[in-house]
C-alpha positions as CSV (number, residue, x, y, z in Angstrom):
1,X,-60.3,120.3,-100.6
2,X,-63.6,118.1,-99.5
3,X,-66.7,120.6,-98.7
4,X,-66.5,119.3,-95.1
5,X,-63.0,120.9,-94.2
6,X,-64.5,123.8,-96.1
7,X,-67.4,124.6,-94.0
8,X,-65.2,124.0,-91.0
9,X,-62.2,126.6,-92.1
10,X,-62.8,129.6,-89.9
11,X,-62.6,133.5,-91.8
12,X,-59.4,135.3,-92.2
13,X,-61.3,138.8,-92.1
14,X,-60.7,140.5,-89.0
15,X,-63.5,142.0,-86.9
16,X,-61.4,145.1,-85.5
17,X,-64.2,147.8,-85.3
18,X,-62.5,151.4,-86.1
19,X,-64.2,154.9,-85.4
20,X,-66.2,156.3,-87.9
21,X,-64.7,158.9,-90.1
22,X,-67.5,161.6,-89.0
23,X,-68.6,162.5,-85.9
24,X,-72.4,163.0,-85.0
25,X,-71.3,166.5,-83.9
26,X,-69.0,167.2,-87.3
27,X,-70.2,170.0,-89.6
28,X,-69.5,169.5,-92.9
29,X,-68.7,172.3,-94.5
30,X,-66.8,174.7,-96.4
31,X,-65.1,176.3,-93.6
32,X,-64.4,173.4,-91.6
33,X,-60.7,172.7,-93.5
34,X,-59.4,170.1,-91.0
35,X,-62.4,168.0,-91.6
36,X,-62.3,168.7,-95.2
37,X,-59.1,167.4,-95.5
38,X,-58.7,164.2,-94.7
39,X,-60.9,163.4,-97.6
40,X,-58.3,164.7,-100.0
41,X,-55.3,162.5,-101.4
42,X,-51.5,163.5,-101.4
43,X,-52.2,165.1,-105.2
44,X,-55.8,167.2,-104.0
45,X,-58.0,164.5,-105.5
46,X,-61.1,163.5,-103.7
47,X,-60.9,160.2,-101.9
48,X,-63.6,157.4,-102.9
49,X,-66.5,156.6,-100.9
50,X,-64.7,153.0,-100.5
51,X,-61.7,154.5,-98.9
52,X,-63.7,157.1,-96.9
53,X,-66.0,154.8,-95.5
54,X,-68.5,157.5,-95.6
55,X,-72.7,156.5,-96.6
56,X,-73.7,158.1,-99.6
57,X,-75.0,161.2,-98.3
58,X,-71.8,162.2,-96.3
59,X,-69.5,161.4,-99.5
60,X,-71.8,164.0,-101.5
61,X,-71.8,166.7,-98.6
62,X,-68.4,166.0,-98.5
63,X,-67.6,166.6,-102.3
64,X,-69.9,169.9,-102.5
65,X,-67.7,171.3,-99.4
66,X,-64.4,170.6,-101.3
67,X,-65.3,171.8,-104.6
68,X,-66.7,175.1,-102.4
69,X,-63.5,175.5,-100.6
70,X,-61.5,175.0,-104.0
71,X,-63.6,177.6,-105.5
72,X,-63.2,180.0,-102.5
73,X,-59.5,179.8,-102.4
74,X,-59.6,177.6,-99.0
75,X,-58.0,174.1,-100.8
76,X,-55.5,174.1,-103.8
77,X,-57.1,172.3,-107.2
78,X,-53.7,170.2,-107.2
79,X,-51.0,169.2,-104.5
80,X,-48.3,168.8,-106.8
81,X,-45.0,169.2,-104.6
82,X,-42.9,167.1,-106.8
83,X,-43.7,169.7,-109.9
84,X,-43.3,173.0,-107.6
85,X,-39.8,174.2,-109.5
86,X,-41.0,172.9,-112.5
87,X,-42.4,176.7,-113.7
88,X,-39.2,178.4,-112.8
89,X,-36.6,179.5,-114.8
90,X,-33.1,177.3,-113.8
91,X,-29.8,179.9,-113.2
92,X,-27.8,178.0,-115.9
93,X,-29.4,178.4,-118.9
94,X,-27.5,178.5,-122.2
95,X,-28.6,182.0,-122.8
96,X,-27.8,183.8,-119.4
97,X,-25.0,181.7,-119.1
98,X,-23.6,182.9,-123.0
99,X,-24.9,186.8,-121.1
100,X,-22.7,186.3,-118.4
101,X,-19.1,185.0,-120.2
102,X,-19.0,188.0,-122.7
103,X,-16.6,190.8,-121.6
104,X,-17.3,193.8,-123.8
């Protein structure tokens, strides 16, 4: 492609302008779970400042007031809901099952 149709070809980037993420009037904090929580993936880990589209000193509030809540109890450490049944024991095991067959 010559340079002249180059500096003619007009930008595929799209100039849609979309709300920032945090209000003026947002608290971040601790407490404030439903803010807190759109900062969080599907698996509990904390969203890049890329994705977030937060500055620098919002994405650091933002991470102390997770770990807090974490800490507190407020947000699970993990979001694993493929894994829930993992832990538990399954009915038909071989030795419950062998348990249940024998007539004495």
């Amino acid at each position: 492609m010559d340079k002249s149709k180059r500096l003619f070809r007009k930008s595929k980037r799209s100039f849609r302008r979309r709300l920032p993420p945090i209000q003026s009037g947002d608290k971040i904090d601790y407490r404030n779970i439903g803010l807190i929580s759109r900062f969080i993936s599907e698996q509990g880990k904390i969203l890049s400042r890329r994705v977030n589209r937060l500055t620098l000193k919002q994405q650091r509030l933002i991470t102390l007031a997770i770990k807090q809540a974490r800490i507190l109890s407020s947000l699970p450490f993990l979001n694993n809901l493929n894994n829930k049944n993992r832990f538990e024991r399954s009915e038909s095991t071989a030795r419950t099952t062998r348990l249940r067959t024998r007539k004495k």
